[in-house]
N, C-alpha and C positions, 0 to 999 in steps of 0.2 A: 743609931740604926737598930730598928727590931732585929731580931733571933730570925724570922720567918726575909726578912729582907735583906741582911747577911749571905744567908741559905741560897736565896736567886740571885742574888751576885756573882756567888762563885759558881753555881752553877752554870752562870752566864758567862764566865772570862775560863772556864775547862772549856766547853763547847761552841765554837764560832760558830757550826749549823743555826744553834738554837737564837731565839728573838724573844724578850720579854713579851711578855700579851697584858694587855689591861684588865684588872681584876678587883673586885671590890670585897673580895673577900678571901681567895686563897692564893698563893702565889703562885704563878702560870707562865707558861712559856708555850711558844711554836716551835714545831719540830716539821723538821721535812719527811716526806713519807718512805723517802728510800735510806735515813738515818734514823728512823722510828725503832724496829726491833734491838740494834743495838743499843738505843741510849736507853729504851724499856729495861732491856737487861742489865746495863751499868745501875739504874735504880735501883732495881731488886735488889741484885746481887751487892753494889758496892754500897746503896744508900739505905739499903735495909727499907724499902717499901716492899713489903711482902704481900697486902692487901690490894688488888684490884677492888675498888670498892663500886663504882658503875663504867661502863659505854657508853655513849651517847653521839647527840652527831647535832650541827646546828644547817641548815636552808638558808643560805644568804638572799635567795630566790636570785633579784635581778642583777646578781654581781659574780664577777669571776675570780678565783674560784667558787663555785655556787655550795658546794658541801665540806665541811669540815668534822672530822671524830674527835669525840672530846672525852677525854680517859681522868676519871678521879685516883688517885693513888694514895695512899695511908704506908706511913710508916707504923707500927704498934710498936717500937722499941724507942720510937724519936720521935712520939705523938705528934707527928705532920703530916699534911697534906700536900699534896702538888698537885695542880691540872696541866695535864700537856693537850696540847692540841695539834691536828695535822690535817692539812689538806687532800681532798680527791681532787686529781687531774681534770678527770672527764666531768663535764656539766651534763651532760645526757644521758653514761649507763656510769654513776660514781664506783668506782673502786677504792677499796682498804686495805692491805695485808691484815690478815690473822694475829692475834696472838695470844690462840689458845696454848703455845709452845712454853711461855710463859708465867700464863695463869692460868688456870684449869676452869677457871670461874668465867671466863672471857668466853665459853661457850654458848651461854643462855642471854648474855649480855648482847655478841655479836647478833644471834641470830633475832630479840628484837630488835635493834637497831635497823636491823637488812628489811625486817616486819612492817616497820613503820616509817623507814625514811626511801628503801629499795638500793641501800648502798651493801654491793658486795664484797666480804673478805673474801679475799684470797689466800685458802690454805684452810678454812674452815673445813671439817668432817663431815660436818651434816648442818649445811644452811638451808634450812626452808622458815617457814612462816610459823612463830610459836603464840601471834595473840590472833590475828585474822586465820582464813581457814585458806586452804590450798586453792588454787584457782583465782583468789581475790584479786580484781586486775588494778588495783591502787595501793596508792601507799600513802596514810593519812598525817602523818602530820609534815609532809611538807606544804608547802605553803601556799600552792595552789589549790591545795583540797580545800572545798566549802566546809562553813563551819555545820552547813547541817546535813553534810555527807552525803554521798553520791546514793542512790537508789538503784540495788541491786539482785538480781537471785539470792536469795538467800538457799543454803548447802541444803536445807532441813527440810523436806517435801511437807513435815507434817505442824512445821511453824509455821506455814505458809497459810496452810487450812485452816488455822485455829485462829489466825488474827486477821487474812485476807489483805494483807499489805506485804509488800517486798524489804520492805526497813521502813523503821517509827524516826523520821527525822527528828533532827535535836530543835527544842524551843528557840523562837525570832525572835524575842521578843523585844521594842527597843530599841532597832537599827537602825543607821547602820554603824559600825562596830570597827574597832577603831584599838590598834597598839602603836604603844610608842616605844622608837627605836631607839631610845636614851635609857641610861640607869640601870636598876639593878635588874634582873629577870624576872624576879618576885612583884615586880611593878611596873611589869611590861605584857600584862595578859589582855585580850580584846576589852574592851569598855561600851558598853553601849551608850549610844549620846541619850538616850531616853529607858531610865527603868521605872517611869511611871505607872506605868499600864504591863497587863500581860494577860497571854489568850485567854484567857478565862473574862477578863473584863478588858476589851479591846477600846482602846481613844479613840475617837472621834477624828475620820480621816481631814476634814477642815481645819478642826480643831491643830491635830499634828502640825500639819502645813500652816499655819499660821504661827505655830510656834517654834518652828523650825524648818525655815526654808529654804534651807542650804540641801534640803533633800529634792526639792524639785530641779538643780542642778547635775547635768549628767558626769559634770567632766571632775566631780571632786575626786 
């Protein structure tokens, strides 16, 4: 038995709350959200993870629970990692407790997460939006958002004037586009079935269709 596989063992037979989680690279466990702060703190404090190293949150989209936080932790005395992970209740307005109480660094972590996924802590000082701008009525990377993002007001009167477009969507090029829910995360980003071609020099739309005609199908 590895060092690192030892480590979630026992960490697994101290805590009944907690559930190993599958991991291909660091050793992770689930936490429930109303046992989260304390076993946060039992790390710190009893397992010398001093480092909060990122926040994060995963979209399951069409499953319940639909959102999960997912907290990288670093020992610097025991050069180890752990990932905990913990569920939002709510599928419609996700909630998290805070805990900037914790780590002081969980404040710019929290508040993009709340930016980009719209899941709020509770018990943050000051959650608003720190990569979109106030007002922004979306939250991009869940999983309904299109890949080449919704077409908005943009804040800036006078970006408006100078380019005469609301937002420069992101390049098609190649679709439709396509992740897969297996393996590691590093090899689960959209794929286009076609990067033949691209706007600049556009395929021949017969051409396409004859060479892939799984696209004239509505229901894939």
């Amino acid at each position: 038995m590895s060092a690192a596989d030892d480590f979630l063992s026992r960490l697994l037979g101290q805590f009944a709350f907690l559930s190993a989680r599958p991991s291909l690279d660091l050793p992770a466990v689930n936490c429930p959200q109303d046992q989260l702060i304390a076993f946060l703190r039992h790390l710190r404090d009893d397992r010398h993870f001093d480092l909060l190293a990122d926040v994060t949150a995963i979209d399951h989209y069409e499953e319940s629970p639909r959102y999960e936080v997912v907290y990288h932790l670093f020992s610097s005395s025991n050069h180890r990692y752990l990932r905990v992970a913990t569920p939002c209740a709510d599928n419609e307005e996700p909630h998290a407790l805070s805990i900037i109480e914790l780590w002081a660094a969980a404040d710019w972590h929290e508040r993009e997460t709340y930016d980009m996924f719209g899941i709020v802590f509770d018990g943050h000082p000051d959650l608003r939006r720190i990569l979109m701008w106030d007002g922004y009525p979306f939250y991009p990377l869940r999983k309904e958002f299109p890949l080449a993002g919704h077409e908005v007001d943009l804040p800036a009167t006078d970006v408006v004037e100078r380019t005469g477009v609301k937002v420069k969507p992101a390049p098609m090029m190649g679709g439709p586009f396509h992740a897969s829910q297996i393996g590691a995360m590093s090899k689960r980003e959209p794929r286009a079935d076609d990067e033949s071609w691209t706007e600049a020099s556009e395929k021949d739309a017969s051409q396409a269709l004859s060479e892939n005609p799984r696209e004239l199908r509505r229901d894939d």
